[in-house]
Backbone atoms as SQL, in Angstrom:
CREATE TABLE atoms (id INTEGER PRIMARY KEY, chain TEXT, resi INTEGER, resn TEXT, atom TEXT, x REAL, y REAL, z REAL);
INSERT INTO atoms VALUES
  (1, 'A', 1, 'UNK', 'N', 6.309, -36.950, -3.514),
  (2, 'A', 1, 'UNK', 'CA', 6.515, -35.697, -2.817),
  (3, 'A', 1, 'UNK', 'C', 6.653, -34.574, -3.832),
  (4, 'A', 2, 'UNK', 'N', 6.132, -33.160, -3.389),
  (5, 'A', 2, 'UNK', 'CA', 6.404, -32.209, -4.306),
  (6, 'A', 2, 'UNK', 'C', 7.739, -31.542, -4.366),
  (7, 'A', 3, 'UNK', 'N', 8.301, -31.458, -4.897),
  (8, 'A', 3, 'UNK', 'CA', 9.361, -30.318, -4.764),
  (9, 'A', 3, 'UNK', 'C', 8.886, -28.725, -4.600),
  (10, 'A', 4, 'UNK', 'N', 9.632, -28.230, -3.584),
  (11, 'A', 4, 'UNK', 'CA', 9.482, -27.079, -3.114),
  (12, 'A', 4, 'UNK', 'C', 9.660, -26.115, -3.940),
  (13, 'A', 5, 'UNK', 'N', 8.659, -24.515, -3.859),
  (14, 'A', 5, 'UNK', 'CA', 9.258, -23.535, -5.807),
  (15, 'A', 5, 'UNK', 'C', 9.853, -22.536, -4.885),
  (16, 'A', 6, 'UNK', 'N', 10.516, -21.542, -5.750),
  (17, 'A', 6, 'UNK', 'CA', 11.544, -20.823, -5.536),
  (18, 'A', 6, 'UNK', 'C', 10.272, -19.640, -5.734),
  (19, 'A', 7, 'UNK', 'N', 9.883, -19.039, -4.047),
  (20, 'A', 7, 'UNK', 'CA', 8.464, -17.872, -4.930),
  (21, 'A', 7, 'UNK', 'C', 9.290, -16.099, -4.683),
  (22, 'A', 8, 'UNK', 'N', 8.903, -16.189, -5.625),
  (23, 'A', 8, 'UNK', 'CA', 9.267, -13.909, -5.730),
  (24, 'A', 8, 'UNK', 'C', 8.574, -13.352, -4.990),
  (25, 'A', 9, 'UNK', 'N', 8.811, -12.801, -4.384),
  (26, 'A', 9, 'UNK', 'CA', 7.868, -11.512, -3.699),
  (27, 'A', 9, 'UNK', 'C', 7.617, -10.219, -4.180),
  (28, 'A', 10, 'UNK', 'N', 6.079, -10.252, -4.315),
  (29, 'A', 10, 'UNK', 'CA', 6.475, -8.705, -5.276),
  (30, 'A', 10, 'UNK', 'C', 6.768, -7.621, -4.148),
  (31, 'A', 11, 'UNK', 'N', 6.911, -6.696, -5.317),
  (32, 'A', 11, 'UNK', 'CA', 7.301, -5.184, -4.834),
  (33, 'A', 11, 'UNK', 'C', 6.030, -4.799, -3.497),
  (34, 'A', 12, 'UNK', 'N', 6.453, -4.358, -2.684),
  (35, 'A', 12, 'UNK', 'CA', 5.427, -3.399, -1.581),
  (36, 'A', 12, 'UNK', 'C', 5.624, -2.442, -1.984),
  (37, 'A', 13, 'UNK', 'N', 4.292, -1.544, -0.939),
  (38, 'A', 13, 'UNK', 'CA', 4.795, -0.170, -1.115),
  (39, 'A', 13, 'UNK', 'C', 3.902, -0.170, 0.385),
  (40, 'A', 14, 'UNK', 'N', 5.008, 1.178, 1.063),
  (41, 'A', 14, 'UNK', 'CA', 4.449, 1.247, 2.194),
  (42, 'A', 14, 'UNK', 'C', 4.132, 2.615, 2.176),
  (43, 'A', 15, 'UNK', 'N', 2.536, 3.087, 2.558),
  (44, 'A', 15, 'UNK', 'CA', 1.818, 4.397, 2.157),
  (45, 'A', 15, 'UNK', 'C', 1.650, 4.925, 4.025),
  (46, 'A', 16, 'UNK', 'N', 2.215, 6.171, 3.772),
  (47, 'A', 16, 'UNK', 'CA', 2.197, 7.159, 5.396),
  (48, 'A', 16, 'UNK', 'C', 0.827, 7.925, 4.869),
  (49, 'A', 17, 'UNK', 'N', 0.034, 7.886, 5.621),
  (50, 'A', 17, 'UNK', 'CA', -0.974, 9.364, 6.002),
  (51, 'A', 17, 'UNK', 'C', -0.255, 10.615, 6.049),
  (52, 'A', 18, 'UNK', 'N', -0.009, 11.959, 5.342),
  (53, 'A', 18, 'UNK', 'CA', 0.444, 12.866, 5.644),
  (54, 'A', 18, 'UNK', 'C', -0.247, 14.113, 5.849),
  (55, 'A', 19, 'UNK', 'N', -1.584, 13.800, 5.697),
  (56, 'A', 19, 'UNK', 'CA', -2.904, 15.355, 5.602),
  (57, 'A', 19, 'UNK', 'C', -4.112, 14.509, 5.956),
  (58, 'A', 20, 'UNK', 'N', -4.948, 15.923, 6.010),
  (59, 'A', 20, 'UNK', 'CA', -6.324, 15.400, 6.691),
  (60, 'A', 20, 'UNK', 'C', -7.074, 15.114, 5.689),
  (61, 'A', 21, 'UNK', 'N', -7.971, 14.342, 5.179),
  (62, 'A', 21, 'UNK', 'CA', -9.176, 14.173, 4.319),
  (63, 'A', 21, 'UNK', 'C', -10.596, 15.027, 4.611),
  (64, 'A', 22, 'UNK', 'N', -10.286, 16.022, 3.589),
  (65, 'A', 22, 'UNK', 'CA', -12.066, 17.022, 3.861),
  (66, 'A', 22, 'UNK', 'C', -12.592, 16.488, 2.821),
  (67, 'A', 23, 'UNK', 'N', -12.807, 16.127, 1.960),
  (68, 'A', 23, 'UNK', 'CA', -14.170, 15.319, 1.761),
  (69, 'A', 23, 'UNK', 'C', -14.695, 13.847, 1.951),
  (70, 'A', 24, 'UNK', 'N', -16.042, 13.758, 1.955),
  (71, 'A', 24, 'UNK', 'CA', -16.344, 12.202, 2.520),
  (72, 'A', 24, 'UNK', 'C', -16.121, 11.143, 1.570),
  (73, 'A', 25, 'UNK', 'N', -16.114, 11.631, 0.068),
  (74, 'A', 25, 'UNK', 'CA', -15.144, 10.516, -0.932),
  (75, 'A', 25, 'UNK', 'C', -13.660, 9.803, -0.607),
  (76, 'A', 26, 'UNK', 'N', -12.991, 10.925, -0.238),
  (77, 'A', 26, 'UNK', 'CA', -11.363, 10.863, 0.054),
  (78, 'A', 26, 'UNK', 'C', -10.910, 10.356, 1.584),
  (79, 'A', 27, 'UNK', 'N', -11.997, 10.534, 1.966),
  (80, 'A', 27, 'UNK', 'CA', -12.353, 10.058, 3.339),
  (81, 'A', 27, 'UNK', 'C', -12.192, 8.668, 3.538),
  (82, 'A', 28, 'UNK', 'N', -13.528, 8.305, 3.079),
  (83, 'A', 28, 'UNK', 'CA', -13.730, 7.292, 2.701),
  (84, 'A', 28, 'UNK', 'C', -12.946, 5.972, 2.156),
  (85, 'A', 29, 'UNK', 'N', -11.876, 6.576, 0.864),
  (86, 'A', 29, 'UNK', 'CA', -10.735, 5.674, 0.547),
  (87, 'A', 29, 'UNK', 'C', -9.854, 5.498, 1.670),
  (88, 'A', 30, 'UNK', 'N', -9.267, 6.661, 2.143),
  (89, 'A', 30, 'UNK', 'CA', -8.243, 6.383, 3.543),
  (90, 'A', 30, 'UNK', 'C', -8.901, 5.290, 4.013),
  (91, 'A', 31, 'UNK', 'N', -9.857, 5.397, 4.507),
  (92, 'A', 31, 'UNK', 'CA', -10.359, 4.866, 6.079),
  (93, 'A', 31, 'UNK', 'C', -10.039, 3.027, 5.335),
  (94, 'A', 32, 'UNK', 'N', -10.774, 3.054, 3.833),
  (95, 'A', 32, 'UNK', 'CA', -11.136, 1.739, 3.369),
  (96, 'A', 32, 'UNK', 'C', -9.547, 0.956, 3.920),
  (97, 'A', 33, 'UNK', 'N', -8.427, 2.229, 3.365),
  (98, 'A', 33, 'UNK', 'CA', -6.907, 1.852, 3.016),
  (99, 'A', 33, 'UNK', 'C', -6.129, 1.339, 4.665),
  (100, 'A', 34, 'UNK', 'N', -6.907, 1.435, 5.751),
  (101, 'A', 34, 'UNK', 'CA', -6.605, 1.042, 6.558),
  (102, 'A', 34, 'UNK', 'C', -5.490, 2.614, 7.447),
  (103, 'A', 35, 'UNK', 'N', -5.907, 3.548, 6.708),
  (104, 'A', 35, 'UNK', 'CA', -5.220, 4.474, 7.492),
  (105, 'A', 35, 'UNK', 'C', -5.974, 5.411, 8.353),
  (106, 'A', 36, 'UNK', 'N', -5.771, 5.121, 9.802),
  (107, 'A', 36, 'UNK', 'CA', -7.072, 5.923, 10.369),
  (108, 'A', 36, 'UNK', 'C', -6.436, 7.115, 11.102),
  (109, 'A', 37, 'UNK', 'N', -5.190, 7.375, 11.272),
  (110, 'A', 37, 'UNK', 'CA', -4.460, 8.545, 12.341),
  (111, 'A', 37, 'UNK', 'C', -3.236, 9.331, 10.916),
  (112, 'A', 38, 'UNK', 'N', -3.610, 10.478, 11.390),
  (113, 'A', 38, 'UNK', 'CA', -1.858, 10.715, 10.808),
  (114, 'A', 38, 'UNK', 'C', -0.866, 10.520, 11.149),
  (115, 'A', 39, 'UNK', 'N', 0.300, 10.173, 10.238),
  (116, 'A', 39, 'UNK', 'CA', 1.865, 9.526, 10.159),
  (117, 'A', 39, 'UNK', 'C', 1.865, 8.282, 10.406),
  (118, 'A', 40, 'UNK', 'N', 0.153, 7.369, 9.961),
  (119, 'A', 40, 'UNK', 'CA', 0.134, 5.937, 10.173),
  (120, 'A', 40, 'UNK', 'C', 0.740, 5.139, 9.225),
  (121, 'A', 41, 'UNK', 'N', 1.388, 4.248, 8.844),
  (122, 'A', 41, 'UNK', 'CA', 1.999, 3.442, 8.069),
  (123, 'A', 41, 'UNK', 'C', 1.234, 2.005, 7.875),
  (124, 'A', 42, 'UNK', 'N', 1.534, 1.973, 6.569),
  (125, 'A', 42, 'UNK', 'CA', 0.748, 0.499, 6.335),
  (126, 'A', 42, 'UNK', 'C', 1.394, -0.065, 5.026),
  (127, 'A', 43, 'UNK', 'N', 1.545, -1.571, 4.906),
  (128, 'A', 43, 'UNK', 'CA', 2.377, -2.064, 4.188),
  (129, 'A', 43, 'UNK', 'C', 1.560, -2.543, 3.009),
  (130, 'A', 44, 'UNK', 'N', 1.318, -2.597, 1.325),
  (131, 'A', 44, 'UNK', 'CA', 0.451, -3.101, 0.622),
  (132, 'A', 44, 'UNK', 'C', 1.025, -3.745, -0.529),
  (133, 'A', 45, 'UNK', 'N', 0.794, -4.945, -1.241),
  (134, 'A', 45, 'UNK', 'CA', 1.348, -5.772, -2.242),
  (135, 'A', 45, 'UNK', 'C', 0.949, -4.420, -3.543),
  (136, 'A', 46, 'UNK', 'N', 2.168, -4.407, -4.094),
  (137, 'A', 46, 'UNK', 'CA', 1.979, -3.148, -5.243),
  (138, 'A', 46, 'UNK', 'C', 1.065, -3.960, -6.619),
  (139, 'A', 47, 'UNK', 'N', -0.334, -3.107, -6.907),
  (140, 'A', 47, 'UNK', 'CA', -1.417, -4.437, -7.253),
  (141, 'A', 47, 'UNK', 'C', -2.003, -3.071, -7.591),
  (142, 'A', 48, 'UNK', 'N', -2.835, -3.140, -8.812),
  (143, 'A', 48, 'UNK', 'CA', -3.819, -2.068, -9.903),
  (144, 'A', 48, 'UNK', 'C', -4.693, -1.574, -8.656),
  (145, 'A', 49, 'UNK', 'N', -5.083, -2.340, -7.764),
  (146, 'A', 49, 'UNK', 'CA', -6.189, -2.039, -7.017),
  (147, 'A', 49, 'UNK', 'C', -5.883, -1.241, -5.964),
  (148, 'A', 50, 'UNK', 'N', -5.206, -1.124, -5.499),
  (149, 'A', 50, 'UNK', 'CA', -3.954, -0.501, -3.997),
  (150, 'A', 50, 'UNK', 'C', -3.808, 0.758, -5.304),
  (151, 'A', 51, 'UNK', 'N', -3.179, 0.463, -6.235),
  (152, 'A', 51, 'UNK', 'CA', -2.506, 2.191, -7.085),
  (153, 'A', 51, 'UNK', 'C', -3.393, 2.898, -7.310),
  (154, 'A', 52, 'UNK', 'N', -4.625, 2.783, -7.494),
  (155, 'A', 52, 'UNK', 'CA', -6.304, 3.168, -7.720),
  (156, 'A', 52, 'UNK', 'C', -6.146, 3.757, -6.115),
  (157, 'A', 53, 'UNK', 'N', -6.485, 3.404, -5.518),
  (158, 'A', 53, 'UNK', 'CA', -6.701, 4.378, -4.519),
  (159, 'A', 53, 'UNK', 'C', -5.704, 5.249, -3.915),
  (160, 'A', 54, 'UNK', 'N', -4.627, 4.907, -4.246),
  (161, 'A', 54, 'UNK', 'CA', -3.582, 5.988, -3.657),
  (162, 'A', 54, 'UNK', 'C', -3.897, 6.707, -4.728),
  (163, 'A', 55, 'UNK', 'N', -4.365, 7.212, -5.912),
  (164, 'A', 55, 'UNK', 'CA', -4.289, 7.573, -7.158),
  (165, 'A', 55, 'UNK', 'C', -4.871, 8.554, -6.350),
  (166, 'A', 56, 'UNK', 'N', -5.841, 8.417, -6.210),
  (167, 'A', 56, 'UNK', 'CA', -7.422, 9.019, -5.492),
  (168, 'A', 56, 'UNK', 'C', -7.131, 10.172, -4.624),
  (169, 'A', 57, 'UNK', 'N', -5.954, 9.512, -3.395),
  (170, 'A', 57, 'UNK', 'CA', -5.967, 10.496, -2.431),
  (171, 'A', 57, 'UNK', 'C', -4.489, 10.746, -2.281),
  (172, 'A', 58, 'UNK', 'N', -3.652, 10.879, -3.812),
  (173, 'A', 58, 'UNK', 'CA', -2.451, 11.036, -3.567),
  (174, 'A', 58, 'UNK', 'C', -1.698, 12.075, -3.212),
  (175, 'A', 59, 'UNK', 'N', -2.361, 13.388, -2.849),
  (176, 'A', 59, 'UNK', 'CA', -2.284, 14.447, -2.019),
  (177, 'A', 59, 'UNK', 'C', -2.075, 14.489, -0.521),
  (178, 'A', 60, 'UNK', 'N', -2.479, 13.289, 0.069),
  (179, 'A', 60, 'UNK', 'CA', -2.520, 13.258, 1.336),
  (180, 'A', 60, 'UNK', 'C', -1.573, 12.070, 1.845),
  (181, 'A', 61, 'UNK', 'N', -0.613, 11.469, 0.399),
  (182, 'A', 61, 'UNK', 'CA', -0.335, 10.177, 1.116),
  (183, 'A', 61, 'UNK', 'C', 1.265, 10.575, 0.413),
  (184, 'A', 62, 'UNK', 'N', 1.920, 9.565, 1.583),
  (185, 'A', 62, 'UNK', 'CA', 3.461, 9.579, 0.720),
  (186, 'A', 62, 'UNK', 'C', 3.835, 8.344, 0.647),
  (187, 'A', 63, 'UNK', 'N', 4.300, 7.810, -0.631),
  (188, 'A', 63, 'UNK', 'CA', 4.633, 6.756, -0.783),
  (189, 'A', 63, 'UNK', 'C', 5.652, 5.659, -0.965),
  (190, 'A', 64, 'UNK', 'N', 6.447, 4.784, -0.316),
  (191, 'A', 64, 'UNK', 'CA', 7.313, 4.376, -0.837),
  (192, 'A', 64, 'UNK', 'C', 8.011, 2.884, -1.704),
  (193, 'A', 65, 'UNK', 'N', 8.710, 2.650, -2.324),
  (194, 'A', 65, 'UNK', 'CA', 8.229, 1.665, -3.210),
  (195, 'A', 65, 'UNK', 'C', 9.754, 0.290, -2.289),
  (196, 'A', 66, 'UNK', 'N', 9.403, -1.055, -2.200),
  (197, 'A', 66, 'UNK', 'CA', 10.183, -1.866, -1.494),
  (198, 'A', 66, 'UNK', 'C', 10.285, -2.541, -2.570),
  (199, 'A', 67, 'UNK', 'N', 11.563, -2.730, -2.706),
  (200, 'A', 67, 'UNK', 'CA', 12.411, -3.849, -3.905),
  (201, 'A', 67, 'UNK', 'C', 11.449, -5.184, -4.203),
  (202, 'A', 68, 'UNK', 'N', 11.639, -5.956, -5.115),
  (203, 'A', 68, 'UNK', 'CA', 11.362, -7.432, -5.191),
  (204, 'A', 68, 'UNK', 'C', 12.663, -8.097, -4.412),
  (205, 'A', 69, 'UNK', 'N', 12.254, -9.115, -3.702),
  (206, 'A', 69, 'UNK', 'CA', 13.803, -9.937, -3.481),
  (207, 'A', 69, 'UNK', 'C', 13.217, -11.528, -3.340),
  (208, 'A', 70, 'UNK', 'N', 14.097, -12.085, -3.365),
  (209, 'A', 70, 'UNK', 'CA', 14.348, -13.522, -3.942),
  (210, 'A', 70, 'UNK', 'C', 13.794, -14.443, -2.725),
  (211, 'A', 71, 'UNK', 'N', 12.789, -15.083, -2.674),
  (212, 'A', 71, 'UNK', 'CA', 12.969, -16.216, -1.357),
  (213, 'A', 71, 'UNK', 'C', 12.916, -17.486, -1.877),
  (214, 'A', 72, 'UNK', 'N', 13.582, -18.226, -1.076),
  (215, 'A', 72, 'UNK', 'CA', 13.610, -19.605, -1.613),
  (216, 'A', 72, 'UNK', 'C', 13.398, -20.286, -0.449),
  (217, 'A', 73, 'UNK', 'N', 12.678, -21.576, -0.640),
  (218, 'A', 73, 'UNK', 'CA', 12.588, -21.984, 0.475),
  (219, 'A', 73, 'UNK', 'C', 12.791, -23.855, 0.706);
């Protein structure tokens, strides 16, 4: 039998829509980011690839950062 691991969870970050996107680049990232309305919320593993696009359209987004915490199982 295996023994069960003790796994970390990384950090989230949960990104609100706060403005409209006028161009079809910036557009484009939202929509990819899963944010399609304003004051929509969406939850994302904090990861190079997720910070790249908030990078992009970080004018329009507000962001907030969720602790690491411990699960064991």
């Amino acid at each position: 039998m295996t023994a069960k691991k003790k796994t970390k969870k990384e950090n989230q970050l949960v990104v609100t829509l706060i403005g409209k996107p006028e161009t079809e680049k910036i557009r484009k990232v939202v929509w990819s980011m899963g944010l399609r309305k304003l004051n929509r919320k969406r939850t994302y593993p904090d990861c190079p690839e997720i910070r790249g696009m908030i990078f992009k359209a970080k004018h329009l987004l507000k962001v907030e950062e969720i602790g690491e915490q411990n699960v064991s199982e």
